[in-house]
C-alpha positions as CSV (number, residue, x, y, z in Angstrom):
1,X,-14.7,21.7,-9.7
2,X,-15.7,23.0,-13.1
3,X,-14.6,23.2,-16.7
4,X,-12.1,26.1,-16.1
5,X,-10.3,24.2,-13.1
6,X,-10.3,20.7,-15.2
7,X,-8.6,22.8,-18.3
8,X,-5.9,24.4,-15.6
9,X,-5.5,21.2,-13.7
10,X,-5.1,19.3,-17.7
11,X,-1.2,19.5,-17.2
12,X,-0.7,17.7,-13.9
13,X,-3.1,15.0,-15.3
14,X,-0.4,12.9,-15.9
15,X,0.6,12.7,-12.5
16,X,-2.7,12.2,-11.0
17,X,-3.2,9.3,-13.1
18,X,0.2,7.8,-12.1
19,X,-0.6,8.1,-8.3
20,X,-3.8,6.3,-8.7
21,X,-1.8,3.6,-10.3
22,X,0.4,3.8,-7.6
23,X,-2.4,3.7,-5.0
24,X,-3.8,0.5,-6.3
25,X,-0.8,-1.5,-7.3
26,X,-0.5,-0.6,-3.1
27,X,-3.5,-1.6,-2.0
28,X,-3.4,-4.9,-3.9
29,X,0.1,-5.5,-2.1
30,X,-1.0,-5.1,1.1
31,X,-4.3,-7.4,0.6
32,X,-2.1,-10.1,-1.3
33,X,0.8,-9.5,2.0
34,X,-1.9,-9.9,4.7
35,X,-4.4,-12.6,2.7
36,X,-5.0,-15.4,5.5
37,X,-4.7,-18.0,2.9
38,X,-1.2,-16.5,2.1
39,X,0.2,-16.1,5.4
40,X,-1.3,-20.1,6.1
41,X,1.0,-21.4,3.5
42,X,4.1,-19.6,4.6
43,X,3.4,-21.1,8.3
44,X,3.5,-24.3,6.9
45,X,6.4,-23.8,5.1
46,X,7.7,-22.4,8.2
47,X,6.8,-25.3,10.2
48,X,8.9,-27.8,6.9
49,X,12.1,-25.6,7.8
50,X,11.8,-25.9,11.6
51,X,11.5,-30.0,11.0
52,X,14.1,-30.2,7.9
53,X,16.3,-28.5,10.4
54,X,17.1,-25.7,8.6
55,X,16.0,-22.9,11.0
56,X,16.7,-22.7,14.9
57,X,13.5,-22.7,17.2
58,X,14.5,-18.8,17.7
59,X,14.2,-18.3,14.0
60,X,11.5,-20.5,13.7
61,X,9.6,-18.6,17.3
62,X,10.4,-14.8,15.5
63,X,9.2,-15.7,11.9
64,X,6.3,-17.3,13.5
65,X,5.3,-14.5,15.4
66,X,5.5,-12.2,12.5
67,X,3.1,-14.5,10.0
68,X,0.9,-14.7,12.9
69,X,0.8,-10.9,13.3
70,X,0.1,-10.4,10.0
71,X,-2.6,-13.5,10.1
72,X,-4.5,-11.5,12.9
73,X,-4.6,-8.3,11.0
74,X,-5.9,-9.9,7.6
75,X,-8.5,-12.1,9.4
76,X,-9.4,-8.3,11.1
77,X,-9.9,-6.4,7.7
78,X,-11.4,-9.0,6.5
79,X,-8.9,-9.7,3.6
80,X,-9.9,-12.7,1.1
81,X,-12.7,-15.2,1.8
82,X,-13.8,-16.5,5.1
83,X,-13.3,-20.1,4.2
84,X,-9.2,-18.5,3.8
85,X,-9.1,-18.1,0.1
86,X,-8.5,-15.0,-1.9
């Protein structure tokens, strides 16, 4: 794209720049939501609720199986460090 299509496209800069804010405030969700070390730390607290009593085995099988789903697809992309820190 050249100098005439930069000057026409000047006005929507604005929004450009805001989805590319958008876009990484996003990605840095998603790699803080599926970071391994993360997802560890909320399965122990898990495990803390199950033994304080606080949460039936049915709550505690269905959370379980959700931090482990999300555990899986971190470890797959590879999200934060391989010793399971960010």
């Amino acid at each position: 794209m050249g100098l005439i299509g930069e000057v026409l496209l000047l006005p929507f800069a604005p929004v450009r720049g805001s989805a590319w804010v958008i876009e990484q405030v996003l990605r840095e969700a998603e790699r803080l939501y599926y970071d391994p070390a993360a997802v560890r730390a909320e399965l122990a607290r898990l495990e803390e609720e199950l033994t304080a009593g606080e949460i039936s085995e049915e709550e505690f099988d269905r959370r379980e199986d959700e931090l482990l789903d999300r555990l899986e697809i971190g470890l797959r992309a590879g999200t934060g460090n391989s010793d399971g820190t960010a």
